[in-house]
C-alpha positions, -999 to +999 in steps of 0.1 A: -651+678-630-640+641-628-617+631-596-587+612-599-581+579-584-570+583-546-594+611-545-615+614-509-644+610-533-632+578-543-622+566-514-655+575-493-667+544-513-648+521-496-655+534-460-690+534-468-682+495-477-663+488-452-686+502-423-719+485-445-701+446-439-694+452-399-712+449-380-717+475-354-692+496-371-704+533-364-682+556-389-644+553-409-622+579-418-588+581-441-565+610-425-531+618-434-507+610-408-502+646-393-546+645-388-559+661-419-593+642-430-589+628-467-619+606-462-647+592-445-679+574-449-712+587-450-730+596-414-703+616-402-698+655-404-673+669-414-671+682-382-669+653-363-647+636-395-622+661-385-623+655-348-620+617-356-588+619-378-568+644-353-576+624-326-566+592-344-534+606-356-528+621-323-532+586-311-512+569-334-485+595-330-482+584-294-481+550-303-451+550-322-432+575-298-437+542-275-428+520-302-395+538-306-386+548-270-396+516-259-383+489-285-412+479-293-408+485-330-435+506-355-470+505-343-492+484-368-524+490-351-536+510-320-571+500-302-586+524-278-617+507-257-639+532-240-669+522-221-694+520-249-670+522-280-642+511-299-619+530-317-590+511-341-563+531-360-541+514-385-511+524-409-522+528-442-503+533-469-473+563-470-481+594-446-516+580-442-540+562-413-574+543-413-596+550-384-623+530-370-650+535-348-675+510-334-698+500-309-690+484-278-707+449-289-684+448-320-662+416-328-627+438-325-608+410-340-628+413-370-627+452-377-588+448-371-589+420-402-613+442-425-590+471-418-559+448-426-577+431-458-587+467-468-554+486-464-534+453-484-557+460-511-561+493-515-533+511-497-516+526-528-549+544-527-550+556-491-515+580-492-507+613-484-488+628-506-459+647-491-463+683-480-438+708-495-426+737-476-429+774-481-392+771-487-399+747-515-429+770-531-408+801-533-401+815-566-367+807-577 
């Protein structure tokens, strides 16, 4: 069965890429924006890929309620600092996020550029396409 492009298994590629040139980087994921996983790199279970992309979209939800109630416009990126880790969440393409997690001795300015340099070049890739409702799959 061959995948088409946009696929998780084409886009688990990339992570893997992505997480293989930082340094410190621990694991990416791809979720869609309401926290379903569509991606992630290798060394993470699916378990824990899951856990990641709710909590990230979660995040980023919360993020742009402050954007909006706040002024401060859409959120572009949101960077959560914990005592021994780093996790960055970024828009990425339609309906979609890119999710981060690294070390505490990671170089934070870098990650943010990857994940910028990443998304510009292969956000068409990382959608969601748009869920339908039950209203829409009823039989006519």
């Amino acid at each position: 069965m061959t995948q088409k492009t946009g696929s998780p298994a084409d886009l688990s590629w990339l992570l893997d890429d992505l997480i293989t040139r930082l340094p410190h980087a621990r694991h990416a994921v791809v979720l869609s924006a309401d926290g379903l996983l569509m991606a992630s790199s290798r060394g993470i279970g699916q378990d824990d890929g899951e856990h990641l992309a709710a909590v990230a979209a979660g995040i980023q939800s919360l993020a742009k309620g402050a954007g909006t109630r706040f002024g401060g416009g859409p959120v572009r990126q949101t960077i959560i600092e914990m005592q021994s880790a780093f996790m960055l969440v970024t828009v990425a393409g339609k309906g979609a996020c890119l999710a981060v997690l690294s070390d505490e001795d990671s170089d934070v300015g870098l990650i943010a550029y990857e994940m910028a340099m990443l998304v510009t070049a292969m956000g068409h890739h990382l959608t969601s396409p748009s869920r339908t409702s039950m209203e829409d799959q009823a039989p006519s």
